[in-house]
DRENZAMI-934551 format. One line per 5 residues: number of its first residue (from 1); their letters; for each residue x, y, z of C-alpha. Coordinates in steps of 0.5 Angstrom, whole numbers, plus 500, padded with zeros to 3 digits. Example, Ala and Ser with C-alpha at 12.3 -4.5 7.8 and 13.67 -1.06 7.14 Angstrom:
// DRENZAMI-934551
1	AS	525,491,516; 527,498,514
This chain:
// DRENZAMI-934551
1	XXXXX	882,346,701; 884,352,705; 876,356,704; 872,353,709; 879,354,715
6	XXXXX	880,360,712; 873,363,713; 873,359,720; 878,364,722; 875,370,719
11	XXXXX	868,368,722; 872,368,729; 876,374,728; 869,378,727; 867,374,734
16	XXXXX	872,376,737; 872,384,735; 864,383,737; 866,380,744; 870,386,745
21	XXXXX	865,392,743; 860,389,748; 865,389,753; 867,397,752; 859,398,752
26	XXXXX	860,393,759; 865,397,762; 862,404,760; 856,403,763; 860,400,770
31	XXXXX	865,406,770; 857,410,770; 855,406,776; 861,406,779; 861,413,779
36	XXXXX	866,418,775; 871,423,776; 867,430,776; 875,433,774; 876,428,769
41	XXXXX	870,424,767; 872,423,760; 878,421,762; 874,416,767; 869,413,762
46	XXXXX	875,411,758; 879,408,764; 872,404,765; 872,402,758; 880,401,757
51	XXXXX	880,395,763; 874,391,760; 876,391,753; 884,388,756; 880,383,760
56	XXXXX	875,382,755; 880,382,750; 884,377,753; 881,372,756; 877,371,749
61	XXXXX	883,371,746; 884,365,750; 878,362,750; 877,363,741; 884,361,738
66	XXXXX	888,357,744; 883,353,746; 880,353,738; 877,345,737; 882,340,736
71	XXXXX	889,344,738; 894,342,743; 892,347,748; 884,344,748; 887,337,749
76	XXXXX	891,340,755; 885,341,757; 881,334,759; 880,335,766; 874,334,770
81	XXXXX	870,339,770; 870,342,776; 878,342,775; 877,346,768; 873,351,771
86	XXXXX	877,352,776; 883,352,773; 881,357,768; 878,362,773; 885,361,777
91	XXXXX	887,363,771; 882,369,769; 882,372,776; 890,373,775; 889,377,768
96	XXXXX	883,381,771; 886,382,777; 894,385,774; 889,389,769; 885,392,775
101	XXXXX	891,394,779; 897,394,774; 895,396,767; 889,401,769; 893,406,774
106	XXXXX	898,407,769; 893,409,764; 890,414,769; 898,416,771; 899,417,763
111	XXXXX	892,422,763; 894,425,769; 898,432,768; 900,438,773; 895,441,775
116	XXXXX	891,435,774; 893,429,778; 888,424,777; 888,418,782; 886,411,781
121	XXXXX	881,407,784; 881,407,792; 882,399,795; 875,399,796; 873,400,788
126	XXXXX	878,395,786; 876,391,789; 869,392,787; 871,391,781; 875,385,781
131	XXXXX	870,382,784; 865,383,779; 869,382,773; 871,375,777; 863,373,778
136	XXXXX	861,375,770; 868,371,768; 865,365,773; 859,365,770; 862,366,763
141	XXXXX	867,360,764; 860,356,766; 857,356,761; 862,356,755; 864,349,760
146	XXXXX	857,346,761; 856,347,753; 862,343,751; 859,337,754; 853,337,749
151	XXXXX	855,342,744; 855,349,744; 850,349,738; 845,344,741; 847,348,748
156	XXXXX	844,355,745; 838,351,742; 836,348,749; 837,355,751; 833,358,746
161	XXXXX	828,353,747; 828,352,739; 826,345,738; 822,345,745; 816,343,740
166	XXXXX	818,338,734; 819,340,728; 821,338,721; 827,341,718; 831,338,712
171	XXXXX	838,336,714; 845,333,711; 847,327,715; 855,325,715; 856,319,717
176	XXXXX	863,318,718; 867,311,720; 874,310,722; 877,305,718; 881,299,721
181	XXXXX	878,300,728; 876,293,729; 884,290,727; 887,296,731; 883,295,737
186	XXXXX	884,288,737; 892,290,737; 893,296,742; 887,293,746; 882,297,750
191	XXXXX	885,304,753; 889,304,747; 884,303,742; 880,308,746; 885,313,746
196	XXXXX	887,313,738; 879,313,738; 880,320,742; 885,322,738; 882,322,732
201	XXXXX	876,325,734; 881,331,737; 884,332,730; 877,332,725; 874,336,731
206	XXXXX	877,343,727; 875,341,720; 867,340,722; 868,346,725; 871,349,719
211	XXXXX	865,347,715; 860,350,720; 857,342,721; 854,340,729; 857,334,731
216	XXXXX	850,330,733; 854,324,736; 859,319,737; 858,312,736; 863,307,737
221	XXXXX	869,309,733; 863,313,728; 862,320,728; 855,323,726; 855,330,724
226	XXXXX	849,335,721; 848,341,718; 840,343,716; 840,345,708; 840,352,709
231	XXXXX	847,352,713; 850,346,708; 849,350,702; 854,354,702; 861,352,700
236	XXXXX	858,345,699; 860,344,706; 858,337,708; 862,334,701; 867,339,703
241	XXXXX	868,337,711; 869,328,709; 875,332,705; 878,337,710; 878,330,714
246	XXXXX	882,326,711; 886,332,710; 887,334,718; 888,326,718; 894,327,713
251	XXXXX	897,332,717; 897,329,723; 899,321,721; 906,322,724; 904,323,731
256	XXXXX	899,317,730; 905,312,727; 909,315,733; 904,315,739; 899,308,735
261	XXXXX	903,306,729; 896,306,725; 895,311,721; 888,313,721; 883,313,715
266	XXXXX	875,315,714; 869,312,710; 863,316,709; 856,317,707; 852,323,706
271	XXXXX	845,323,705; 839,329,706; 832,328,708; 827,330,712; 827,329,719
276	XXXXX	823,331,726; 828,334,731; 826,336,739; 828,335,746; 826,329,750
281	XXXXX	828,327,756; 827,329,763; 835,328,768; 838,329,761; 835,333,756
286	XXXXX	837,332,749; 836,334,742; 834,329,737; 833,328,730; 828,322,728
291	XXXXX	827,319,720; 829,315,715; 835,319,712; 839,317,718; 839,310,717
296	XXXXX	839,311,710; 845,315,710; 849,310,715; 847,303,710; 850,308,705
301	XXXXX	857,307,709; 856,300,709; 856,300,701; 862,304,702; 866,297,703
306	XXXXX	861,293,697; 862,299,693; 869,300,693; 869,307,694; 871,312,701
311	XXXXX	865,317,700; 858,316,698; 852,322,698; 845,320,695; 842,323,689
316	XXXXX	839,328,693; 846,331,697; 850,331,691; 844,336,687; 842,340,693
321	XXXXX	849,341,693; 851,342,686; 856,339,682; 864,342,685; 869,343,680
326	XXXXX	874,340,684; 871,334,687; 869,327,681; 863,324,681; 862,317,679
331	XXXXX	855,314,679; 854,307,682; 846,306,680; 841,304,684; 844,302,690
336	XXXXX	840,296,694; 841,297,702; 839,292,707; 833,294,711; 830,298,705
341	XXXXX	826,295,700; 826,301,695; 833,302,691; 837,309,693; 842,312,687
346	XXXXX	848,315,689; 855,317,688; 863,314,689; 866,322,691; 873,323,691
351	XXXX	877,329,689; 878,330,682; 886,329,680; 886,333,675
């Protein structure tokens, strides 16, 4: 099922021309401040707005599709926190400062004519300009840092103050299991065991971003993901995601035969409901979700076993996401699930043959 990883690419394509309009609006209003060229202003305007789109360009070039979710590249990049900011702005410095010095004078020699000889910047600007690109790329790769470790969505919440009162939203809850987590652990013992687990959170961390869904946790060798109902609809994203899943798994067996050999597999459930959703928390704020549609949906992964099936969604998921033509439905009744006395129905799911 390629639609939800091609969107995701148009959606990132169209950030990237986004970050790049601001960044010529940025260097516009810089070469202003900076002061212009009275013999050649326009020509001054444009050397502005040339470097801030050539850097912008490439360090979100970086940032969008080499260190997407789940590539190689991102992986490399594990190291302490402190050892990522500094690295990448090693690294952001180097380019902004080959843009400055290098790229940006032969712009201006390529304008300039006979009777018109238009200087670069003098040292003292560039290194004005340098610095400033240095701080803004600084407090750049900060934040985008400080926002993998909680999620960039949650991160912009927190930032917005979204959820700074509860409130009730209706949201999908994926709950997603490992299968054979236990036996493998036992077998590769416990560093192993956690780097399979890694592993496989690394590999299924670009189709959740392709259906547009938030990680809210990890717990254990299970992984929860959410969408609100609006943001599930489309495409059916929540059904969608267990399958794209399962497919980047696929794909990625035989590097796990290799460094584990174990290939891993998923059970899940999928479940919708209300829930009251807001920060808590004083040292370390968080956004939490509270209702009875997060224990309803990981007793309906436990089922998964009793049922015979990989995937189950209630009733409720499966008609706020209406019927997929490619997916087969298979009614399992009126489940009775430990620690609830009314009886839920629900859906074995899997992709139709046919």
């Amino acid at each position: 099922m390629p639609a939800p990883r091609s969107a995701l690419k148009r959606e990132r394509f169209k950030l990237y021309l986004r970050i790049l309009a601001l960044s010529a609006c940025i260097g516009l209003a810089y070469s202003v401040a900076l002061g212009l060229d009275s013999r050649a202003p326009v020509i001054s305007l444009l050397f502005g707005v040339f470097n801030s789109i050539v850097i912008a360009g490439s360090i979100a070039g970086i940032e969008i599709f080499a260190l997407r979710e789940g590539s190689s590249v991102k992986r490399m990049m594990q190291l302490p926190f402190f050892a990522v900011v500094l690295l990448k702005t090693l690294v952001y410095g180097a380019i902004i400062t080959a843009v400055v010095t290098g790229a940006g004078r032969s712009l201006l020699l390529l304008f300039s004519t006979a009777d018109r000889q238009l200087a670069p910047l003098n040292p003292n600007a560039e290194l004005v300009t340098i610095g400033f690109s240095l701080a803004m790329t600084g407090i750049f790769v900060l934040l985008l840092q400080a926002a993998s470790l909680v999620g960039r969505r949650t991160f912009l919440n927190l930032l917005r103050g979204r959820y700074r009162r509860p409130r009730m939203e209706r949201r999908f809850f994926l709950f997603v299991d490992v299968v054979g987590s236990t036996a493998i652990a036992e077998r590769l013992g416990p560093l192993e065991a956690h780097k399979f687990l890694a592993a496989v959170f690394s590999a299924t961390a670009e189709p959740v971003a392709a259906c547009r869904g938030e990680i809210y946790q990890y717990v254990g060798d299970e992984i929860v993901v959410t969408w609100t109902e609006a943001e599930g609809k489309p495409e059916a994203r929540p059904l969608r995601c267990y399958f794209e899943m399962q497919a980047a798994l696929a794909e990625a067996a035989p590097e796990f035969r290799r460094r584990f050999q174990a290939e891993p597999g998923l059970r899940a459930a999928l479940h919708l409901g209300e829930v009251i959703a807001g920060e808590v928390g004083e040292q370390r704020r968080a956004i939490v979700f509270h209702g009875d549609v997060m224990n309803t949906a990981s007793r309906l992964e436990q089922a998964t076993r009793d049922a015979g099936v990989r995937f189950i969604a209630s009733e409720a998921a499966v008609q706020a996401l209406e019927r997929q033509p490619d997916l087969a439905y298979r009614d399992l009744g009126e489940l009775q699930l430990r620690g609830r006395q009314q009886p839920i129905r629900a859906f074995g799911v899997e992709l139709d043959p046919g």
